[in-house]
N, C-alpha and C positions, 0 to 999 in steps of 0.2 A: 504494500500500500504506500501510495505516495506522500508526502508531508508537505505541507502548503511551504516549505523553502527549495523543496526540487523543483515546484512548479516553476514556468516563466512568468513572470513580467508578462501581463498586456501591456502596457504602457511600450516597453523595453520592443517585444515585438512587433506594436506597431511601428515604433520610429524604427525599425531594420528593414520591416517594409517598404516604407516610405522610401529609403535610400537604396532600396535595390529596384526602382521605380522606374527608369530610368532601363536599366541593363535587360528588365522584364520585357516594356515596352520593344527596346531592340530587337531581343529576341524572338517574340512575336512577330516584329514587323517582315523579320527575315522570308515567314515563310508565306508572304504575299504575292501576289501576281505581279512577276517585273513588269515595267515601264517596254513599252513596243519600241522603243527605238535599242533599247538594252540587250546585250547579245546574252542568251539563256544558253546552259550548261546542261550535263544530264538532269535529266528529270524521269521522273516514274510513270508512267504510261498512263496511270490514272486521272495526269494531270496536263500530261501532252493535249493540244489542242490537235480537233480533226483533222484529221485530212480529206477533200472533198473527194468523191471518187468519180470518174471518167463515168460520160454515159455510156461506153462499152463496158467498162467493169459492174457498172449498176445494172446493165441487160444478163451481162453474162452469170451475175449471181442470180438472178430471176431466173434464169433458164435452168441451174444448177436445182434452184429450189423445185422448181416446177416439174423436174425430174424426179426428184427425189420422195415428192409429195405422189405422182402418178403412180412411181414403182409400191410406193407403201400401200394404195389404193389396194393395186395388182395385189400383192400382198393378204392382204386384208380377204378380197374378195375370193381367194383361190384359199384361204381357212376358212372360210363359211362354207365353199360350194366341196370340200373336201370330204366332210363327214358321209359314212355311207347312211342314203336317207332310212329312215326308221320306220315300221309300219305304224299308221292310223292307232291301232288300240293302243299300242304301246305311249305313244303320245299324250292320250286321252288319258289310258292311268297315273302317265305322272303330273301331269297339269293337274289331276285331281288328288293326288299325294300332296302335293305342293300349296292346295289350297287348304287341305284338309289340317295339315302341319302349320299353317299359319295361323287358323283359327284357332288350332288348340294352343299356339305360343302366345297368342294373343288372351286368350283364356287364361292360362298360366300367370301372366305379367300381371293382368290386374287382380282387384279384391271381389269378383265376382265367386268366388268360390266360399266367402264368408258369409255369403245369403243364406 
């Protein structure tokens, strides 16, 4: 446990504040956005300005995506049309499993069983 003579000084800490006021501010000001006539150094990517991109690069990612979007299509629709189809009853009884299993979870969840 600490003894009120370990403590600091408010007083003591503000005026250290005070005087490191100055060196803070610098500090800070450092990691602002240069001045556009100022030549800039490395810098972290997340803070690089854009760069604009050609309107062949702007078509050519479009076409990339629009590829890629078609083939996942292809995709998609060659695992639905895959399954071998199912007969009619078979269908019927699980659509009615499924509903059947719902109402009884739905049963289950609430206080309808304390009636």
């Amino acid at each position: 446990m600490s003894t009120p003579e370990d403590q600091p000084n408010a007083e003591e800490a503000l005026a250290r504040a005070r005087a490191a006021r100055e060196q803070m501010a610098a500090v800070l000001d450092e990691d602002q956005e240069p001045a556009v006539d100022e030549p800039v150094g490395w810098r972290p990517i997340w803070k690089r300005p854009r760069k604009s991109k050609s309107k062949a690069a702007k078509k050519g990612e479009l076409r990339k995506q629009r590829k890629r979007l078609q083939e996942a299509g292809k995709c998609r629709l060659a695992a639905g049309n895959s399954r071998r189809p199912r007969s009619r009853q078979s269908r019927i009884g699980n659509a009615a499993a499924l509903r059947d299993a719902r109402a009884l979870s739905r049963v289950r969840h609430s206080n309808a069983w304390l009636w």
